[in-house]
Steps between C-alpha positions, in 0.01 A plus 500: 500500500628830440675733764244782416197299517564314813579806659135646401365159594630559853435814543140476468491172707654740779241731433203258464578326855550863687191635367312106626680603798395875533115453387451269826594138336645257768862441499379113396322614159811738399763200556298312341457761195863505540579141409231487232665820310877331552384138403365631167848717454637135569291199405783216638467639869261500742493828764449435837526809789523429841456751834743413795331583830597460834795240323195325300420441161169630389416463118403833359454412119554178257187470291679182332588331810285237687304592779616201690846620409421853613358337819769316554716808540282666654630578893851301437747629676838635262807322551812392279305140406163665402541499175624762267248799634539385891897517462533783287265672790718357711829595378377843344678344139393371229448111474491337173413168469497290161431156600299485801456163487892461608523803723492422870322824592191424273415168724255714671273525229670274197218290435246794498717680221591190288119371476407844316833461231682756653884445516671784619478837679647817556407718769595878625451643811319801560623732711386802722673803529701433816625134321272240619321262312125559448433250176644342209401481145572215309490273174416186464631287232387204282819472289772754569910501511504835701398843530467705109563883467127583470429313828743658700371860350135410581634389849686818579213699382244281746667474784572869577096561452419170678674655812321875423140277515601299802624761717159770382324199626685454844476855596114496427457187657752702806218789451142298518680329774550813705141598378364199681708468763545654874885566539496474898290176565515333091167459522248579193397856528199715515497518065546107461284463807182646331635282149421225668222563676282591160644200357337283813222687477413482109554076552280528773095401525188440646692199713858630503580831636874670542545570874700799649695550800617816586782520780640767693690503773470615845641735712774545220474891521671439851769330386626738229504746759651342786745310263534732191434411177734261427351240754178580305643339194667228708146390646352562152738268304441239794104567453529420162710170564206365745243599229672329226414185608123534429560571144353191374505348132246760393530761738708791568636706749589839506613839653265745394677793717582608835472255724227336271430125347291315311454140413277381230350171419269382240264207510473495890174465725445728802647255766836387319556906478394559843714240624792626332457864607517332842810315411633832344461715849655244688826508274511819702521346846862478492690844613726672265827554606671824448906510552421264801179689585167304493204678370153389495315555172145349452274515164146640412350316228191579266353227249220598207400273248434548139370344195506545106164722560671750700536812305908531573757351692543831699190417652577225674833666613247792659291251676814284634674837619103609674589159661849558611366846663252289713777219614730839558132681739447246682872494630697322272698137489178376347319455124151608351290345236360811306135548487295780378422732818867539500473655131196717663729618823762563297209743245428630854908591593527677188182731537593556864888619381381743270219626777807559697716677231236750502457516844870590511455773252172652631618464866180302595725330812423638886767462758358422868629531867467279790632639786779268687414583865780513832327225742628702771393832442246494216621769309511440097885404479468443115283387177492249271466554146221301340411532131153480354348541161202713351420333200248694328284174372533307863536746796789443704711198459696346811905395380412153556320559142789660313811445670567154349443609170691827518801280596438312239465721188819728700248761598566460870853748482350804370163440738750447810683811376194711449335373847869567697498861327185545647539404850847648513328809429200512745716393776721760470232713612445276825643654860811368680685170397103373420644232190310329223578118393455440144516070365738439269504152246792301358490657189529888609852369728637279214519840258819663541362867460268467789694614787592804288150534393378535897787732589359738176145475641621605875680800347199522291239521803740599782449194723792408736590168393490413878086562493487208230459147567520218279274218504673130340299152561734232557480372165676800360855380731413106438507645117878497632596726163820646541318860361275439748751533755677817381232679459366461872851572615497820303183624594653417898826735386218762421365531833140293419328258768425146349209348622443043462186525468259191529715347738422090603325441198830389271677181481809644653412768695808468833730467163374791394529669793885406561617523147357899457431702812169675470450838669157363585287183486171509488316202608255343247126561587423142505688447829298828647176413403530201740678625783254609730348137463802246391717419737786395240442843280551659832836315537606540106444886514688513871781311380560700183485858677760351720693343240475908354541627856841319555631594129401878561205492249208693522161288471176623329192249520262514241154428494427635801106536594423470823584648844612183696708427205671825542531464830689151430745695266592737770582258768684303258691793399416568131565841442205566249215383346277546183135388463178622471502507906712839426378630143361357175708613169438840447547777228801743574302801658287289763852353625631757488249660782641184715820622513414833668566554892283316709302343197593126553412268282121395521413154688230334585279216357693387121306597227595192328470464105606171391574647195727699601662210650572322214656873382730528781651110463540566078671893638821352624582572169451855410 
């Protein structure tokens, strides 16, 4: 063949297989175009490419091979007897065999060769850029005595573009990989997550449904903050280990984000999936350990089932994540089966968070004082601040209604702000040393601008930060975030009393105690109610104001609604108490009437509103 024309021949051969290549043909069909092209350049050969991955062969194109032949190769490992394409993988050098009936590195697949007529082969190693082997092209012979002039052109003009295909095809393969794939656990993510979950869904029917099981852990907030980040991702790569072992043949697990799983199966009934969501939170039993440091980590779980009918896959992720916010309500370390009043509470969450965005911007919320009374002397020694809301549509709304959800939907920082502003301000116009507590949640102590924030707002209103008082529950120090912790030492620094509010009703309550010294404690009103009839709630509430007593804490008792109670108190030695006894809630200018000379608090027979109750218990928080 003339120079000239095989060069045109080749050159659109190169062209023909880049553009298979570039208008989305698999690397398969443009080897395959390839061999087709060079066999009819040469009609005494017969092309063959093969991939090398992970030191395997993998046949990539041979149109005029076998498929038993092709199968054959398929998976062998390369080596110097493996034929002419293993060992010139192998050995990154050609290998040219003409007889391979007598060559010694053929015996590995003689027979398969010889029954199709083919005698002899040369191979050529393909070659990535930093040298090593990722192929070899070859020809087969049925009657040769060595390699011709045109071959060895075609072959030099092959291999180079056999190694641009193979490597274009790595780095996608690199690319989807990193598409699908979560870096810190290698689990499927979010993207190939939802891939398979339509695919489940669109084989599933009337019988078979695609189940979902959507994970997240607990409590892992507190460990990126009392650890740092990096023990995050060491507890997150261990999660993922745990949960890999529920894949299943035609499930999958993966990290969706944050500190967020799912699993999905298809073809499953309702107690095989229940029983492995059980199975799944007790993978979680077993403590982490951080550089030597053991920490606890339990799972939430939400399932939801779908079918082919379902209108997306998204759906059923919805449902399974309503679920998962049940398990996580009702305290956690458990799992839900969705059903359809979650979908409707859920309706109702959303309608009551944009009721409150309103109510932040048309300043529908009321701030309330109780007055905390001195047992001894009855004079109004301070208020707490108790928030309320004026909805237009419902009247007044006690926090146990809105609290929850403005924690939630991360309304509860600007309503703390706006409610601290407020009672920051009217107490500044109170006589004396007369202070005002004011609850504060998790959330407000774990942002690092709020101690600057407060320290604005006293400038702002002129309060001494000695007339403020922070309320915490004890679940904001068993939080045990390292933020936490800061910021309650700061606001200390700034002068600011700090109030454990609530106190007896925690798990850990003495721990709490010893681990963070209190300015005051004030003692639950479920141990007051009873004391004036119970003889152990009278020896709970005298052994915790002695317990304050010897540590040089102040006591307040809450709940407080009868005289003999606060008689009780007195003897006991609590310094103050709070109740309806003394005063209900009221607004700013009736307390403010208290607090004049001689005024006392009022007391008397409790005007008791069970309502407001339930008010005071949800208040802790604001």
């Amino acid at each position: 063949m003339p120079k000239v024309l095989l060069t045109n021949d080749l050159l659109g051969l190169e062209h023909d297989v880049l553009k298979a290549l570039a208008t989305g043909h698999s690397l398969e069909d443009a080897m395959d175009l390839l061999c087709r092209r060079v066999e009819e350049l040469v009609p005494t050969v017969v092309c063959s490419v093969l991939a090398v991955e992970d030191g395997k062969l993998r046949p990539l194109g041979g149109p005029s091979l076998p498929r038993a032949y092709c199968d054959m190769l398929d998976g062998l490992r390369i080596g110097p007897d493996v034929g002419s394409c293993g060992a010139a993988a192998f050995f990154r050098t050609e290998v040219d065999v003409e007889d391979v009936g007598a060559d010694p590195r053929w015996e590995i697949a003689r027979e398969h060769v010889l029954r199709i007529g083919l005698v002899g082969c040369w191979s050529s190693p393909i070659l990535a850029r930093d040298g090593s082997a990722i192929g070899t092209f070859a020809f087969y012979y049925r009657d040769r005595n060595g390699a011709r002039d045109l071959e060895r052109t075609i072959v030099d003009a092959c291999v180079p573009l056999c190694a641009i295909a193979i490597e274009q095809e790595t780095a996608h393969a690199n690319a989807r990989r990193l598409a699908y794939r979560d870096s810190l656990t290698q689990l499927a993510n979010r993207t190939a997550f939802f891939e398979r979950g339509r695919e489940l869904a669109a084989k599933a029917g009337p019988e078979r449904s695609v189940a979902v099981i959507y994970i997240d852990l607990d409590g892992f907030k507190e460990i990126n903050d009392s650890f740092g980040h990096w023990a995050g991702d060491q507890v997150l790569g261990a999660a993922g280990s745990r949960l890999r072992a529920f894949e299943g043949e035609s499930g999958m697990v993966a990290r969706l984000g944050g500190d967020e799983f799912a699993l999905i199966r298809g073809d499953c009934d309702a107690g095989e999936i229940e029983e492995l969501a059980g199975a799944v939170l007790a993978a979680f039993d077993a403590p982490f350990l951080i550089e030597g440091h053991r920490a606890t980590v339990t799972a939430s779980a939400g399932i939801a089932f779908g079918t082919a009918d379902d209108i997306d896959f998204t759906d059923t992720m919805k449902n399974a994540d309503l679920a998962l916010y049940r398990a996580k309500a009702e305290g956690g370390a458990r799992f839900r089966v969705f059903t359809p009043d979650m979908a409707a509470a859920a309706r109702r969450r959303r309608e009551l968070e944009g009721d409150l965005r309103k109510a932040l911007e048309r300043e529908e919320f009321l701030v309330l004082y109780q007055p905390i009374v001195g047992l001894g002397t009855g004079d109004v020694a301070g208020c707490e601040a108790l928030v309320r809301w004026r909805q237009p549509a419902r009247g007044l709304r006690m926090p146990a209604e809105f609290i929850g959800i403005a924690e939630e939907f991360g309304l509860i920082s600007p309503i703390g702000a706006w409610v601290l502003e407020q009672a920051c301000r009217e107490a500044a116009g109170w006589p004396g040393d007369t202070y005002v507590a004011v609850n504060l949640s998790a959330i407000q102590l774990r942002d690092v601008e709020f101690c600057a924030e407060i320290a604005r707002i006293l400038e702002r209103t002129g309060l001494a930060p000695g007339r403020l008082q922070i309320e915490i529950t004890e679940a904001v120090l068993l939080a045990d975030s390292a933020t936490i912790a800061r910021s309650l030492a700061t606001l200390r620094e700034m002068g600011i009393g700090i109030a454990l509010d609530d106190f007896g009703t925690g798990y850990s309550s003495l721990r709490s105690v010893r681990a963070f010294r209190p300015d005051k404690i004030k003692i639950d009103r479920s141990f007051v109610r009873e004391i004036d009839a119970d003889e152990q709630s009278r020896i709970v509430v005298g052994a915790v104001i002695a317990l304050a007593r010897s540590l040089g804490i102040s006591t307040v008792a809450e709940g407080v609604e009868t005289e003999e109670q606060s008689r009780l108190l007195l003897a006991y030695g609590c310094v103050e108490g709070q109740g309806y006894h003394f005063s209900r809630p009221r607004p700013a200018g009736e307390v403010a009437a208290l607090m004049s000379p001689g005024a006392g608090a009022e007391s008397g027979p409790p005007r008791h509103n069970p309502g407001e109750d339930v008010a005071r218990a949800a208040a802790g928080r604001v």
